[in-house]
C-alpha positions in Angstrom: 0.5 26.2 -3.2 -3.1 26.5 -3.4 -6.0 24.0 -3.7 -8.0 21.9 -1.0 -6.6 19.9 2.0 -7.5 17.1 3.7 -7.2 16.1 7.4 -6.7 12.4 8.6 -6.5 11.4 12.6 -5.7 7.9 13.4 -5.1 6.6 17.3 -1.8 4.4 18.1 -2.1 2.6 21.6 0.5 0.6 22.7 -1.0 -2.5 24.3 2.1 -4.4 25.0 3.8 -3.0 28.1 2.9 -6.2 30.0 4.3 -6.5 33.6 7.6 -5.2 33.2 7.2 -2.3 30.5 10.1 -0.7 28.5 12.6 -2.6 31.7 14.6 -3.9 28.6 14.1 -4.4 24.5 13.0 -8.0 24.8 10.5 -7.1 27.8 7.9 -5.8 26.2 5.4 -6.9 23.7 5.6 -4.2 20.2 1.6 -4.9 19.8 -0.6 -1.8 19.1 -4.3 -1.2 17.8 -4.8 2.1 15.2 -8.1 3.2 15.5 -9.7 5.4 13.0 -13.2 6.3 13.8 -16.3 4.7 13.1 -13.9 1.5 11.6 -12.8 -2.1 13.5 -9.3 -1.3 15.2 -6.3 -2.4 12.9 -3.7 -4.5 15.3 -0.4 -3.8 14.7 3.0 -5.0 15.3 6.8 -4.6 14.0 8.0 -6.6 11.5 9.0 -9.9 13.2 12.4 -9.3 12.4 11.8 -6.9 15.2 10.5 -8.8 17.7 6.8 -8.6 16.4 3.8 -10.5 16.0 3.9 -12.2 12.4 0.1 -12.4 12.8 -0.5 -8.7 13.1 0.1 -5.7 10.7 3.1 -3.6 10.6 3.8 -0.8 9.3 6.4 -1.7 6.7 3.7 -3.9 5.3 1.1 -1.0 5.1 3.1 1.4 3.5 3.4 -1.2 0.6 -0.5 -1.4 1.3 -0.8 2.4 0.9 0.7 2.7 -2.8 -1.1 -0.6 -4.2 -4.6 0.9 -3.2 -3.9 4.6 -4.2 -2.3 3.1 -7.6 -5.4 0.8 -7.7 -8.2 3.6 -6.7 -6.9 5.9 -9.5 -6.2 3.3 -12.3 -10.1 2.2 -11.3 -11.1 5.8 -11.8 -9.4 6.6 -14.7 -10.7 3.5 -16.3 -14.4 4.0 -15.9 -13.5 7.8 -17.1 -12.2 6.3 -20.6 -15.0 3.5 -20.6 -12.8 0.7 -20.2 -15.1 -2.2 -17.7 -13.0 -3.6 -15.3 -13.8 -6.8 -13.8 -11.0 -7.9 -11.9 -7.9 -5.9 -10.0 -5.4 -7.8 -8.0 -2.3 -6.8 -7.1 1.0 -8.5 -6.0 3.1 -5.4 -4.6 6.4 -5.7 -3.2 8.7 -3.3 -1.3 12.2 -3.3 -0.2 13.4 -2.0 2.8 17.2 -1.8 3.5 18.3 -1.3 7.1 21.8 0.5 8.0 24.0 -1.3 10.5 23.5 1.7 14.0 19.6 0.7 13.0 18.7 3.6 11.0 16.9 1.9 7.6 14.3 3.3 4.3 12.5 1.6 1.5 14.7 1.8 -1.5 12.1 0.6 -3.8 8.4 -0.5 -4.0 6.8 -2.6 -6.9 3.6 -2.8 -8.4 2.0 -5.6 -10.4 -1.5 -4.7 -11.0 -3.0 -7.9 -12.8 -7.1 -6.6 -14.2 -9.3 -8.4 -16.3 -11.6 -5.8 -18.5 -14.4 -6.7 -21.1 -13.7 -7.0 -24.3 -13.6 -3.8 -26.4 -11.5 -1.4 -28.5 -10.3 -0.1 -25.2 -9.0 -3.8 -24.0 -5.7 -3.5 -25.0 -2.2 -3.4 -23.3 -1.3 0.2 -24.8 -4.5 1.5 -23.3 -4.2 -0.1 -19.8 -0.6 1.0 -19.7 -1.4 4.3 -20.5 -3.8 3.8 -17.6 -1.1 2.7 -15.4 1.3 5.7 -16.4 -2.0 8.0 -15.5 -2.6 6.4 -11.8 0.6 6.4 -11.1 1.5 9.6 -11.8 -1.6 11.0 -10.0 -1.0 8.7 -6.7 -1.4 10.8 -3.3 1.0 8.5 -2.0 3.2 7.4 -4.7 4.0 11.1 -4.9 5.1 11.7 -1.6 7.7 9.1 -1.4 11.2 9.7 -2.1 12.1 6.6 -3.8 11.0 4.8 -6.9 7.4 3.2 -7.2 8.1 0.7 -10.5 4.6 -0.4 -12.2 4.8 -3.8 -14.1 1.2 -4.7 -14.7 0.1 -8.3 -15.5 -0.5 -9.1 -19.4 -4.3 -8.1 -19.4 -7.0 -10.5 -19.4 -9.9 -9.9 -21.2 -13.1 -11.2 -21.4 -12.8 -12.9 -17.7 -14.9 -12.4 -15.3 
C-alpha cells in the first residue's frame, strides 16, 4: 500500500481518581480531558450508563461524531467540486451500540441523515445530492475503517433556503 500518511497524537488524562482511586468500580470518578494541541481540552466521560457524567463527552458519542463530520467534510467537498452552493448542512446521526452480557459490546450500526439546503440550480436536485452522498460516503476516512454498516438517508433537499 502506497500513498501518504498521516499522524494524529491526542492526550487522555484521567482526572477522576479522587481520594480513594481504583479501591472499587463505584469509587472513582470516569472523567478525563483529551488534549490535542493548540485546541481547548475536550472533557470526557463514559456513557452514563457507565457511571459517567451525562454532561461530558464520551466516547460512544464521538465515534458517531467522527462519521457525521467525515461524511459531512467530503459531501461539502464534493459539492463545491460539481458547483452545487450549499447553504445549510445539519445532521441528525445515530448509532447503535449493543453490549454482550460478560461486558464485552460494538456498534452494530451507525446512521446518517444529512439534511442541506443548496441554491437553486440544475444541480439542486435529489439524484444529484444522492449521488453526492454515495461519493462522501464511499470516500469517508472513517466510514471506511469501521467494520459495520454506515446507512446514509439524507433529508428531502431544500432548496432556495438560506
Amino acid at each position: 500500500m502506497s500513498g501518504a500518511t498521516h499522524d494524529y497524537a491526542v492526550t487522555v488524562r484521567w482526572t477522576g481518581a479522587g481520594d480513594t482511586g481504583t479501591s472499587s468500580y463505584t469509587a472513582y470518578s470516569r472523567d478525563h480531558e483529551i488534549d490535542l494541541a493548540h485546541k481547548p481540552p475536550l472533557l470526557g466521560s463514559a456513557d452514563p450508563a457507565f457511571r459517567g457524567d451525562p454532561g461530558r463527552y464520551n466516547p460512544e458519542e464521538l465515534f458517531v461524531v467522527s462519521l457525521s463530520q467525515c461524511h459531512m467534510l467530503w459531501f461539502l467537498h464534493l459539492a463545491a467540486e460539481s458547483g452545487l452552493i450549499v447553504r445549510e448542512y445539519t445532521d441528525a446521526a445515530t448509532g447503535t451500540m449493543r453490549v454482550e452480557s460478560r461486558g464485552e459490546g460494538a456498534f452494530t450500526d451507525v446512521t446518517l441523515h444529512p439534511r442541506v439546503a443548496v441554491d437553486a440550480g440544475e444541480l439542486a436536485t435529489d439524484e444529484h445530492v444522492a449521488a453526492l452522498h454515495h461519493k462522501a460516503h464511499a470516500m469517508c476516512f472513517i466510514s471506511r475503517s469501521v467494520n459495520f454498516p454506515v446507512h446514509v438517508a439524507p433529508v428531502p433537499l431544500a432548496v432556495g433556503a438560506a
